[in-house]
C-alpha positions as CSV (number, residue, x, y, z in Angstrom):
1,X,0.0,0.0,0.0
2,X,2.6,2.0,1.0
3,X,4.3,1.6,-2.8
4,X,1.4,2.3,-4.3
5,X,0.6,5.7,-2.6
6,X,4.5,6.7,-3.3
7,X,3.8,6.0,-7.2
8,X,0.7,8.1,-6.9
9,X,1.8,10.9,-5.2
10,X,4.6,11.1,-7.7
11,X,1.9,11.0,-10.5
12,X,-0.2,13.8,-8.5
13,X,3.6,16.0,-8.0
14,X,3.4,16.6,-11.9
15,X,-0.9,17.4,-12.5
16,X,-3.0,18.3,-9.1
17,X,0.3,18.9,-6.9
18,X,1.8,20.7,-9.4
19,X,2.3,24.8,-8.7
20,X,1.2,25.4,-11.9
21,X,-2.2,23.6,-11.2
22,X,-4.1,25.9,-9.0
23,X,-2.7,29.0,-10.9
24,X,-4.5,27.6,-13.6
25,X,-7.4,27.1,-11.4
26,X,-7.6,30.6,-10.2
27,X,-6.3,32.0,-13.7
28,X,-9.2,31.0,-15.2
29,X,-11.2,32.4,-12.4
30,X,-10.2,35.2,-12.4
31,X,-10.2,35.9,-16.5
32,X,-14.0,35.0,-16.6
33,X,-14.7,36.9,-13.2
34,X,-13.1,39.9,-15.4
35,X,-14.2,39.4,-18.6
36,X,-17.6,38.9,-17.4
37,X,-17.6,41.7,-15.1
38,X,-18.0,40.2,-12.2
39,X,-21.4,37.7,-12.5
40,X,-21.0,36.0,-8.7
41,X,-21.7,39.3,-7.4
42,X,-24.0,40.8,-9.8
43,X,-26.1,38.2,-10.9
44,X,-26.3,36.5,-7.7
45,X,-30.2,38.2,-6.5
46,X,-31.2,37.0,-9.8
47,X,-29.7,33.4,-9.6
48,X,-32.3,33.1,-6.3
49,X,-35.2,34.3,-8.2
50,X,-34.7,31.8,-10.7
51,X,-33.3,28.9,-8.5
52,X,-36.9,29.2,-7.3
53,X,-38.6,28.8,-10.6
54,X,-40.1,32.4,-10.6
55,X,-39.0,32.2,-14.9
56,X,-40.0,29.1,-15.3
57,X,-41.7,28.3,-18.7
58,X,-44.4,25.4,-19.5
59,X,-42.7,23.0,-21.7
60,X,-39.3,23.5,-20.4
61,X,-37.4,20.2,-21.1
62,X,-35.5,17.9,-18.4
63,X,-35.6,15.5,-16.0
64,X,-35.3,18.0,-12.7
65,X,-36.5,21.0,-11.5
66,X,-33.3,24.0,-10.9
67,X,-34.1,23.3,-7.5
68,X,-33.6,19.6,-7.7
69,X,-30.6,20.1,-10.1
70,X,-28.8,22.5,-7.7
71,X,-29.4,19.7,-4.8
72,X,-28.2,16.8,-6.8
73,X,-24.9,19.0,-7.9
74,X,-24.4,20.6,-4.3
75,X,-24.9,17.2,-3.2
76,X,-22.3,15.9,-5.3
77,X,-20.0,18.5,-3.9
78,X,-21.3,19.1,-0.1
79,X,-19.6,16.2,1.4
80,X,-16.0,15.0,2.7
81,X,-14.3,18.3,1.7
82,X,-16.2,19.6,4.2
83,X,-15.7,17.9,6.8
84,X,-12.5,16.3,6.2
85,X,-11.4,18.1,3.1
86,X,-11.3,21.3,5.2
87,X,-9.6,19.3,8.2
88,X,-6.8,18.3,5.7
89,X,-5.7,22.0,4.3
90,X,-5.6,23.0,7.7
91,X,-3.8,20.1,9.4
92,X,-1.3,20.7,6.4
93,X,-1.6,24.2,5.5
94,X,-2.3,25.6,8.7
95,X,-5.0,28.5,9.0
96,X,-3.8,29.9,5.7
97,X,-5.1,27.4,3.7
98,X,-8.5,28.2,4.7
99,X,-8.0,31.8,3.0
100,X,-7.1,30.5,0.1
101,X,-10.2,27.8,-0.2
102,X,-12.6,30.7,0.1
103,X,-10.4,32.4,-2.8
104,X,-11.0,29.4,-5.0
105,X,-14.7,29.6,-4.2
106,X,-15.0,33.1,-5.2
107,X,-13.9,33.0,-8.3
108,X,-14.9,29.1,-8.4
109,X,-18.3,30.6,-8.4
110,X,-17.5,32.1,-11.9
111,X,-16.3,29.3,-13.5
112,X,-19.4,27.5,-12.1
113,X,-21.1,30.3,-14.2
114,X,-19.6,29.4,-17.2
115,X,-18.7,25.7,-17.2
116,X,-22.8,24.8,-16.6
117,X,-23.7,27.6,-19.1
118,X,-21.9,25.8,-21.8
119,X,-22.7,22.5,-21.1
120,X,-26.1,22.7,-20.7
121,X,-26.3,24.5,-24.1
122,X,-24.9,21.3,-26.2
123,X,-26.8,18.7,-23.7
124,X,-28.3,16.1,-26.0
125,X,-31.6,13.7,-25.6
126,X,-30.4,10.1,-25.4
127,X,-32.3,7.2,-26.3
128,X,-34.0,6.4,-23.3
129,X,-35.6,10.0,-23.0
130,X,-33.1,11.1,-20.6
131,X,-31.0,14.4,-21.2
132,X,-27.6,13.9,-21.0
133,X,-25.0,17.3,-21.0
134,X,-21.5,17.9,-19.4
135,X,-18.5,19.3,-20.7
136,X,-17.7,16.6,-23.2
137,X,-20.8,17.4,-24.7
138,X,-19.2,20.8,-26.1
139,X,-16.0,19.5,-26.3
140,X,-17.8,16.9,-29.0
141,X,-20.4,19.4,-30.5
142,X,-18.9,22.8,-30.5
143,X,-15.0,22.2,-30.6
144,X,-15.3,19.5,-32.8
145,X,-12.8,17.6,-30.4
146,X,-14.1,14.2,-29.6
147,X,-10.6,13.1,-28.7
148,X,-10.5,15.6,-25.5
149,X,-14.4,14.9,-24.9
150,X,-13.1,11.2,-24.4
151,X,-10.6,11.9,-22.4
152,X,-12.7,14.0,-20.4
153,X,-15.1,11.1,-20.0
154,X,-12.8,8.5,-19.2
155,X,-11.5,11.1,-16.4
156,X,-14.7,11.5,-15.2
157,X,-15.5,7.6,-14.8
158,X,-12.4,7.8,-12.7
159,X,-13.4,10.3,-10.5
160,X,-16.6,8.8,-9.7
161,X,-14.8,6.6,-8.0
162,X,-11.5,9.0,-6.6
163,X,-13.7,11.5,-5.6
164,X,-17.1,10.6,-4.9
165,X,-16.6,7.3,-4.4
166,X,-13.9,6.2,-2.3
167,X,-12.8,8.5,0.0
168,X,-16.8,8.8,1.0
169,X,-17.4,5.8,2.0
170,X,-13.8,5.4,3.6
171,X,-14.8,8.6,5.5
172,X,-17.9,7.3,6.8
173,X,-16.8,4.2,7.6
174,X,-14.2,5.3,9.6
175,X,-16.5,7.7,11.2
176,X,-19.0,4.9,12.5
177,X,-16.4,2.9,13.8
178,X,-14.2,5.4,16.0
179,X,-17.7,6.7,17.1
180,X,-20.2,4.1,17.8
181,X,-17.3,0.8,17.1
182,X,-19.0,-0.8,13.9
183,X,-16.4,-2.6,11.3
184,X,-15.7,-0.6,8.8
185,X,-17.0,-3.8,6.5
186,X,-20.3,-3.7,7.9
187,X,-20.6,-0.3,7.3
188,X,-19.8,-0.7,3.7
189,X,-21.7,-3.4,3.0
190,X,-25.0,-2.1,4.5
191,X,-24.7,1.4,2.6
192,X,-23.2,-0.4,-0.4
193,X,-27.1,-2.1,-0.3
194,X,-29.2,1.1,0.1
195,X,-26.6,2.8,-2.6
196,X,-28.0,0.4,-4.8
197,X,-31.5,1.0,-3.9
198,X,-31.0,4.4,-5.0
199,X,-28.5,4.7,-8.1
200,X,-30.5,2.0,-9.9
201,X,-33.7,4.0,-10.2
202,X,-31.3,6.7,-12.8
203,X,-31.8,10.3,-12.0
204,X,-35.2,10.4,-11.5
205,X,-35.3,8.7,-8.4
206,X,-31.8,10.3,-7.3
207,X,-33.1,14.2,-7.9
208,X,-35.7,12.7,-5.2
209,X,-33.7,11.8,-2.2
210,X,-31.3,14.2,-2.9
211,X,-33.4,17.6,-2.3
212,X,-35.1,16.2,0.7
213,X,-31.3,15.2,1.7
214,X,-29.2,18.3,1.3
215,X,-31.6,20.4,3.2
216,X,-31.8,17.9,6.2
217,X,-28.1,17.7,6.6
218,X,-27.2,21.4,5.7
219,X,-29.3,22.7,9.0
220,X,-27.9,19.9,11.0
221,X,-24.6,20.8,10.1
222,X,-25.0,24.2,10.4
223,X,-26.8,24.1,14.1
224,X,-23.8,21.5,15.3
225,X,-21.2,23.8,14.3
226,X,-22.6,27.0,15.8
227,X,-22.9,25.1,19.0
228,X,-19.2,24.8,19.0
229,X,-18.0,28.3,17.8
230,X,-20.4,30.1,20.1
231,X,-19.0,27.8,23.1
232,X,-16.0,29.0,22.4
233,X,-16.9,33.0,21.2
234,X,-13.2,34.2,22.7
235,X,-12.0,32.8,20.0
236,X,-13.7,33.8,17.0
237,X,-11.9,36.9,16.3
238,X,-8.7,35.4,16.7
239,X,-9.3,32.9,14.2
240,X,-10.5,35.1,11.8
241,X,-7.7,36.7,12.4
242,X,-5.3,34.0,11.8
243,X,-6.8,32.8,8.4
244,X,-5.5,36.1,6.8
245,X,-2.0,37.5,9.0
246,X,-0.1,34.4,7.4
247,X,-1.6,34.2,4.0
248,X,1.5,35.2,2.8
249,X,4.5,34.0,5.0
250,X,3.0,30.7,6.1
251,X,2.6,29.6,9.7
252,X,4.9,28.9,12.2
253,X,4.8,26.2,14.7
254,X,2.4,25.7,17.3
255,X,1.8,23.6,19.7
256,X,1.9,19.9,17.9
257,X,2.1,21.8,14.7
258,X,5.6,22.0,13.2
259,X,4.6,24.5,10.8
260,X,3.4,24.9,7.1
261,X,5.0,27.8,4.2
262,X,2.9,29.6,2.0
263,X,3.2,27.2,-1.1
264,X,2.0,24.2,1.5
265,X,-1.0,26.8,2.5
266,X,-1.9,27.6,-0.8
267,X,-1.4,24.6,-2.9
268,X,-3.6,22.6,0.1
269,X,-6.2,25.5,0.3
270,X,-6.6,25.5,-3.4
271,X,-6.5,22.4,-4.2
272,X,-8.9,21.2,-0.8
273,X,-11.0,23.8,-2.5
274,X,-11.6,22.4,-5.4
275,X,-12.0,19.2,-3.9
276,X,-15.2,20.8,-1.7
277,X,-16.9,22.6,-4.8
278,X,-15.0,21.2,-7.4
279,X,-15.6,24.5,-9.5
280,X,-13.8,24.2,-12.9
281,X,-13.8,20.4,-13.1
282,X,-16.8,19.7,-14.7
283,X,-18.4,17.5,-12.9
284,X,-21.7,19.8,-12.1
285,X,-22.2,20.6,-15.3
286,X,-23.8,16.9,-15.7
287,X,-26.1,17.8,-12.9
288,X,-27.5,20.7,-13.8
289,X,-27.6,19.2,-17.7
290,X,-30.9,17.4,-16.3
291,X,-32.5,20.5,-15.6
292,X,-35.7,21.9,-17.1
293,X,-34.9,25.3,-19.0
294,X,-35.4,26.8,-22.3
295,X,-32.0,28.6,-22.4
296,X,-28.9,27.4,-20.6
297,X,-27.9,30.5,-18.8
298,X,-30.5,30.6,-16.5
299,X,-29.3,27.2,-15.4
300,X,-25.6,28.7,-15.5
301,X,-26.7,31.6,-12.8
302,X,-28.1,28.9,-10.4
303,X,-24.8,27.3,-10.5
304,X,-23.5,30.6,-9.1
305,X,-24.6,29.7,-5.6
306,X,-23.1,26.1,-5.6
307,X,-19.7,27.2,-4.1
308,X,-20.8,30.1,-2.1
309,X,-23.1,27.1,-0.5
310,X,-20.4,24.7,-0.5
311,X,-17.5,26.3,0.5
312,X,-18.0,30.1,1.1
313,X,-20.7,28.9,4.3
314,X,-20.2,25.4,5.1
315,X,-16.5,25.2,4.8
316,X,-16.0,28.1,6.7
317,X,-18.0,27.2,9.8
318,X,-16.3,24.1,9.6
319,X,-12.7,26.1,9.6
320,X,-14.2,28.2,12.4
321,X,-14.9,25.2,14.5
322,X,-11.1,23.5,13.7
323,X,-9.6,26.8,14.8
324,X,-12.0,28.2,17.5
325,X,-11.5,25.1,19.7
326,X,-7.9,24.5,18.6
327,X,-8.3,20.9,17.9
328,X,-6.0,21.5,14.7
329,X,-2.6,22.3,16.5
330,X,-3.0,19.4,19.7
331,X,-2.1,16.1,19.9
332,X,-4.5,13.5,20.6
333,X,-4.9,9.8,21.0
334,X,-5.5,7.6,18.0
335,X,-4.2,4.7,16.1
336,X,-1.2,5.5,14.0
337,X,-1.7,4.6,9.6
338,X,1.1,3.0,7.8
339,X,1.7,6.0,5.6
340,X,1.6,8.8,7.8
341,X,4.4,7.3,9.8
342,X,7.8,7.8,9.5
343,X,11.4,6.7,11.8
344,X,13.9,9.2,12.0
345,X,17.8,7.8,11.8
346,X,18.1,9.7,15.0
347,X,16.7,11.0,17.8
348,X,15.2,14.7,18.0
349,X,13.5,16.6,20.6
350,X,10.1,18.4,20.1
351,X,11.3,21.2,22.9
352,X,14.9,21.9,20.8
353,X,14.0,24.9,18.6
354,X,17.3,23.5,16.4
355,X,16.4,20.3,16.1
356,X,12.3,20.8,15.9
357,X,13.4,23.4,12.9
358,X,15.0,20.4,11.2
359,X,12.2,18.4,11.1
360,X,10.0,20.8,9.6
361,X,12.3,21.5,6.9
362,X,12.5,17.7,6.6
363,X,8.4,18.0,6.4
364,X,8.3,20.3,3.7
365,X,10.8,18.8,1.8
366,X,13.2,21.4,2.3
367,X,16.1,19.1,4.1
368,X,15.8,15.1,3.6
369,X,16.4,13.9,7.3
370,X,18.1,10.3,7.3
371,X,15.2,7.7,7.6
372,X,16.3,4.6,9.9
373,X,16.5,0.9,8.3
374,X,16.9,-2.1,10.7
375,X,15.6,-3.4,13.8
376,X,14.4,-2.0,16.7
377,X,13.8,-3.4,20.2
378,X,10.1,-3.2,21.8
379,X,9.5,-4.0,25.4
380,X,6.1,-3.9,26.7
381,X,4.6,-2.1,23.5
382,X,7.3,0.8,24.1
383,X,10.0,1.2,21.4
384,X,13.3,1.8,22.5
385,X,16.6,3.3,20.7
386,X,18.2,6.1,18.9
387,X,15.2,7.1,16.7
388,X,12.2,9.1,16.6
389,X,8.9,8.6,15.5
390,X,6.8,10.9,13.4
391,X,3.2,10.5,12.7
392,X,0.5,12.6,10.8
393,X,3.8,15.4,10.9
394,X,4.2,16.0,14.4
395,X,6.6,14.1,17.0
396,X,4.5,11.3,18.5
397,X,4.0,10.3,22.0
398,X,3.7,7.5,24.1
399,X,3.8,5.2,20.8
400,X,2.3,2.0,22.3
401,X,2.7,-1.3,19.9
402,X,-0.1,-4.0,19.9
403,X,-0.3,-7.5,18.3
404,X,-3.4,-9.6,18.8
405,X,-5.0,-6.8,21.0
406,X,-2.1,-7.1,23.8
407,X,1.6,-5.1,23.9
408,X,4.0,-6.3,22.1
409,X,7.5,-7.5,23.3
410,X,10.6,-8.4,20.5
411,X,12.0,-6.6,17.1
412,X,10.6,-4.7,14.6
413,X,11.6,-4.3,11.4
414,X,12.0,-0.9,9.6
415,X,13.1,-0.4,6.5
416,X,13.6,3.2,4.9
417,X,11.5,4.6,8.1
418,X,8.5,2.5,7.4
419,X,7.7,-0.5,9.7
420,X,7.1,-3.9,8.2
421,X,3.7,-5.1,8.9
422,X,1.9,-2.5,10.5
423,X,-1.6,-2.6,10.2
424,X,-1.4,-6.0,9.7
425,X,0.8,-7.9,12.4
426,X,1.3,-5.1,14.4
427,X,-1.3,-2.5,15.7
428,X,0.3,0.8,16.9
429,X,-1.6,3.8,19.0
430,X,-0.2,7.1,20.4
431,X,-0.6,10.7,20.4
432,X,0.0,12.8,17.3
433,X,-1.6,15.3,15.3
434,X,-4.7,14.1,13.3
435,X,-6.3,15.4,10.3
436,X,-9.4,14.8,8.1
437,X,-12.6,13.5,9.3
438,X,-11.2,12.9,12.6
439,X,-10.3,15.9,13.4
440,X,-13.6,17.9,12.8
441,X,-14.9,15.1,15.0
442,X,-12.5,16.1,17.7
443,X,-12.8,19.7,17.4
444,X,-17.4,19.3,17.7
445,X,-16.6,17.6,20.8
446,X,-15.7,21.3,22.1
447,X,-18.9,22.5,22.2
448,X,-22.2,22.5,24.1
449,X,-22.7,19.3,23.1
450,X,-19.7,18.0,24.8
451,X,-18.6,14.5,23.6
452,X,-22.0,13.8,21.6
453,X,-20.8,16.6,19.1
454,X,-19.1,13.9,18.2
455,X,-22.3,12.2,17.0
456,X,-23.2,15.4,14.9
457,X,-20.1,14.8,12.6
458,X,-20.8,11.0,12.3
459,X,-24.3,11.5,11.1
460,X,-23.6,14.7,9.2
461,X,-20.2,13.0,7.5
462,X,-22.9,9.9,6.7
463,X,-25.6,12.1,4.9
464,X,-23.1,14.0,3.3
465,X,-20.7,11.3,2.1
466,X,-23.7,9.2,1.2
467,X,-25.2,12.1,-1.1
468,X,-21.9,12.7,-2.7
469,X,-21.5,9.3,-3.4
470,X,-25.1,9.2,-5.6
471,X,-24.7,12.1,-7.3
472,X,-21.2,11.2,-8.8
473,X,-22.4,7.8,-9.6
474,X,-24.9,9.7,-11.9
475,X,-21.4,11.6,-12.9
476,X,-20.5,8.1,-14.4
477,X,-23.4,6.8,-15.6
478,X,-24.0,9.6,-18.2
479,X,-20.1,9.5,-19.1
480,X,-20.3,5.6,-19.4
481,X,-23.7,6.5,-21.7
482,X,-21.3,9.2,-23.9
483,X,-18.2,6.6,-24.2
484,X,-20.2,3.8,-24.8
485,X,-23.8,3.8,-25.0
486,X,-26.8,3.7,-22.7
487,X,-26.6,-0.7,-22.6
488,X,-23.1,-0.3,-20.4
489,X,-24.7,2.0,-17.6
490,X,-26.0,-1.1,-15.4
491,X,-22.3,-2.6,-15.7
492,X,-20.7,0.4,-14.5
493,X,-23.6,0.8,-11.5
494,X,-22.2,-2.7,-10.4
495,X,-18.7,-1.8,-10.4
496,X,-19.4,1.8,-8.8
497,X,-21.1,-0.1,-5.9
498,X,-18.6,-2.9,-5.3
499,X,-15.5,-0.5,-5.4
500,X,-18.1,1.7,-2.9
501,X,-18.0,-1.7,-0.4
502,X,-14.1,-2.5,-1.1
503,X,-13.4,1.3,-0.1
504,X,-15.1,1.1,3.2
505,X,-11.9,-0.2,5.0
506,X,-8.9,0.5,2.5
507,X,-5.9,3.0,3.5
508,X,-7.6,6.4,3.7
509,X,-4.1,8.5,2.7
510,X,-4.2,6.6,-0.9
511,X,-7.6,7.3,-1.0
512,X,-6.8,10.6,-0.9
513,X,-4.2,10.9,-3.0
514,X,-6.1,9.0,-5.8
515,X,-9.0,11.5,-5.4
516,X,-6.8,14.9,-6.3
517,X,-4.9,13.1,-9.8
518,X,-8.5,12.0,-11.0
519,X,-9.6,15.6,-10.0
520,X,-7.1,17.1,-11.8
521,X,-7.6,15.4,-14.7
522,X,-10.6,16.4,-15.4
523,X,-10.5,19.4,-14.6
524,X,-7.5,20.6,-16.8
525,X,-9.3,19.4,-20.4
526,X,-12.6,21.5,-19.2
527,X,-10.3,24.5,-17.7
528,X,-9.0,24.4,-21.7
529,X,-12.6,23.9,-23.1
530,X,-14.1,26.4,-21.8
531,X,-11.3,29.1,-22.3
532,X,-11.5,28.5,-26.1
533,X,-15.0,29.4,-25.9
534,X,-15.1,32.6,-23.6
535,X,-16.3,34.5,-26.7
536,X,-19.2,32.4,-26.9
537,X,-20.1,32.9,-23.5
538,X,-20.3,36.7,-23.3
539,X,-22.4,36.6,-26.3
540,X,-24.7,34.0,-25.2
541,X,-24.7,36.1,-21.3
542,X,-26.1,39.0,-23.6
543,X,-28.2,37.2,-25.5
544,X,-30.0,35.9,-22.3
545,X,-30.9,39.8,-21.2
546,X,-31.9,40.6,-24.4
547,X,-34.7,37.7,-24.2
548,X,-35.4,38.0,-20.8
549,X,-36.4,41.6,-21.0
550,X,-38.5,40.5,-23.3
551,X,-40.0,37.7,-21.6
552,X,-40.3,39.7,-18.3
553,X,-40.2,43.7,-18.7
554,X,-41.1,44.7,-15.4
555,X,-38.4,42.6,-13.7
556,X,-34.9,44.4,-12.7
557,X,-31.6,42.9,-14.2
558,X,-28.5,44.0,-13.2
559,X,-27.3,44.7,-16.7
């Protein structure tokens, strides 16, 4: 496992890792946020209106109302990366990273704009009677590129499973069993069953559950999280105040936290933003391609509020509650995964400035520390000898090794700082730093709620996961129905719902690391799509007022 997530994080180093990737990103952000003049904030009063079908027309064609549309999208993209998505840029990034995923989601809400706009203008009707849209739709009709339309598709088949797939379920399941002590198996295997309930009735059935879903979990969320910041209101302005006084340098060490630079902060925040709202990589363009409308761009101004739902409110409260209770930069009990561990050649103490300094350059990948290789002695559980151990990139305490539930006494092996059969043979717990799901789990706990906050995250991180995981499974359906034709869509269904089960209790750090390459991969062919046609889409924008003050000539536009 461990080889496999070193071959993928190289792959990831040269597309989603990359500095040039969320330049891109923002780039293209920022070009349409110009050359549009500015549509999140303009047209976002009007993107309300219509989200609540006050321009409907009789006859409109589509499977789902805007309403339902924006639910099945936002709950494609409200689910781990905000609770653990947001967890991991800080736990990496530090506070900084948080700035930088509400920069992505400002101008994410832009590309939103534009990237549904298009897509829903060359949807097409397949055979079954179903519309089917999405950015390889006008990569096929309009840029008369089928080749990048396939590789689009392929990417996005991929991503069901990388993004809204895998780490879901592997986020819930790991949820339910540090909370309430179910095997992650069983866990997988029962929502595996009701996954199937649902996905099989096609996107009829899955508009549905999802608007009566997103709702539901949204105020849930929403109250839990208050609960904590207000418990802890001495610290909301200085959290505020530490997402934006290191934006620039980076932050230094705190408590368990080593420290993070400005390119960890900002190639985390971005690239965690994405992950959360996922504007630019064309995955809610198929959503919203369902949609009934007579013109695409009213569908394109509905999209406007997906990331300022996503990412703008829910990510930030769940920042706020990370940082208010200071969860994020203390150690805490938990059991220690395979590749977040590392054994230092040497030994190095936590309370030496000199020598702490060193490790966070090591960290950063600034300074390669030497990693140990050999045997070490283990009396009791407790390792002894000249090394150190790190885990989740802080110094670890009281490191405790198990095997068959009881502490272990003899040798282990270590070989290039990573122990043989951990995970497997050998169990081992401490205290370190954690990150992702259960961290926001640990930070609710702070809160009136006390200890049952807990609970609030488990369910939340189930209805959100869970919705995530339908909607991108109707992501690869109608990509499976482009690439090959509407009689493959029950295969890939079966496949989506076994690799849902298989997930439930697989290494979450690959998981992870699988999910940004398949992001990345789809979104760089749309980011170049859409660019080629950003003539087309301030003429069809106009086009849109001309018609609607046609339509409705006693209503207010902003144009």
């Amino acid at each position: 496992m461990q080889t496999l997530n070193d071959f993928l994080v190289l792959i990831d180093s040269y597309i989603g890792s990359a500095v040039w990737f969320p330049y891109a990103l923002l780039g293209t952000g920022l070009f349409f946020t110009i050359y549009l003049g500015f549509p999140q904030l303009r047209y976002f009063g009007h993107a309300l209106k219509v989200v609540r079908g006050k321009f409907d027309k009789h006859g409109d064609e589509g499977d789902a109302s805007h309403f339902q549309a924006l639910a099945t999208a936002l709950s494609g993209t409200v689910g781990t990366g905000n609770i653990g998505g947001v967890a991991l840029a800080v736990y990496i990034g530090g506070p900084a990273a948080l700035f930088w995923m509400l920069v992505t989601a400002f101008f994410g809400m832009t590309t939103k704009f534009v990237e549904v706009t298009l897509s829903h203008k060359y949807r097409e009707k397949t055979a079954d009677g179903t519309m089917a849209g999405g950015p390889m739709y006008y990569m096929k009709n309009r840029l008369n590129m089928k080749w990048l339309a396939a590789i689009f598709a392929v990417a996005t088949i991929l991503s069901s499973f990388g993004t809204g797939n895998m780490p879901q379920i592997n986020n819930i399941s790991n949820a339910l069993f540090s909370t309430f002590g179910i095997k992650q198996w069983i866990s997988g295997l029962v929502l595996a069953i009701i996954l199937a309930m649902v996905i099989l009735g096609g996107i009829r059935r899955i508009v549905k559950v999802t608007e009566k879903l997103v709702p539901t979990m949204a105020i849930l969320y929403f109250l839990g999280a208050l609960a904590v910041i207000l418990y802890n209101y001495e610290n909301i302005i200085p959290s505020f105040i530490s997402i934006f006084e290191d934006v620039f340098t980076g932050t230094a060490a705190t408590g368990g936290f080593v420290g993070a630079t400005f390119s960890y902060a900002f190639i985390r925040g971005v690239g965690r933003g994405l992950f959360s709202n996922e504007a630019g990589q064309g995955s809610a363009p198929i959503a919203h391609a369902a949609a009934k409308a007579h013109e695409p761009v009213s569908e394109g101004m509905v999209a406007i509020l997906e990331p300022f739902i996503d990412t703008i409110v829910i990510c930030t409260l769940t920042g706020l509650v990370l940082l208010s209770s200071g969860v994020w930069k203390e150690k805490h009990q938990n059991t220690f995964q395979p590749t977040d561990l590392e054994v230092l050649a040497t030994v190095f103490d936590e309370n030496d400035t000199t020598r702490r300094n060193q490790v966070y350059r090591h960290l950063v990948g600034k300074e390669a520390l030497p990693l140990y290789t050999g045997s070490v002695d283990v009396e009791e559980g407790r390792i002894s000898g000249d090394v150190t151990i790190i885990h989740a990139r802080s110094f670890a305490e009281d490191v405790t090794v198990y095997q068959a539930g009881t502490p272990y006494t003899g040798a282990l092996t270590v070989d290039n700082g990573r122990i043989q059969g951990m995970g497997t043979t050998f169990i081992i717990q401490g205290k370190s730093l954690i990150h992702s799901a259960p961290l926001t789990a640990e930070a609710f706990k702070h809160g009136y709620f006390g200890r049952y906050g807990e609970y609030i995250v488990t369910i939340g991180l189930l209805l959100f996961a869970f919705s995530t995981a339908i909607s991108w499974s109707y992501y690869g359906d109608r990509a499976t129905t482009y690439l090959f034709g509407s009689k493959y869509v029950m295969h890939y269904r079966v496949v989506y719902i076994l690799g849902f089960f298989f997930a439930s209790f697989a290494d979450t750090t690959v998981i992870w690391t699988l999910a940004g390459i398949t992001i990345a991969l789809m979104t760089i062919p749309n980011l170049a799509g859409i660019l080629f046609l950003h003539k087309e889409m301030k003429s069809t924008v106009k086009n849109y007022w001309i018609d609607f003050k046609k339509d409705w000539p006693n209503e207010k536009t902003p144009e």
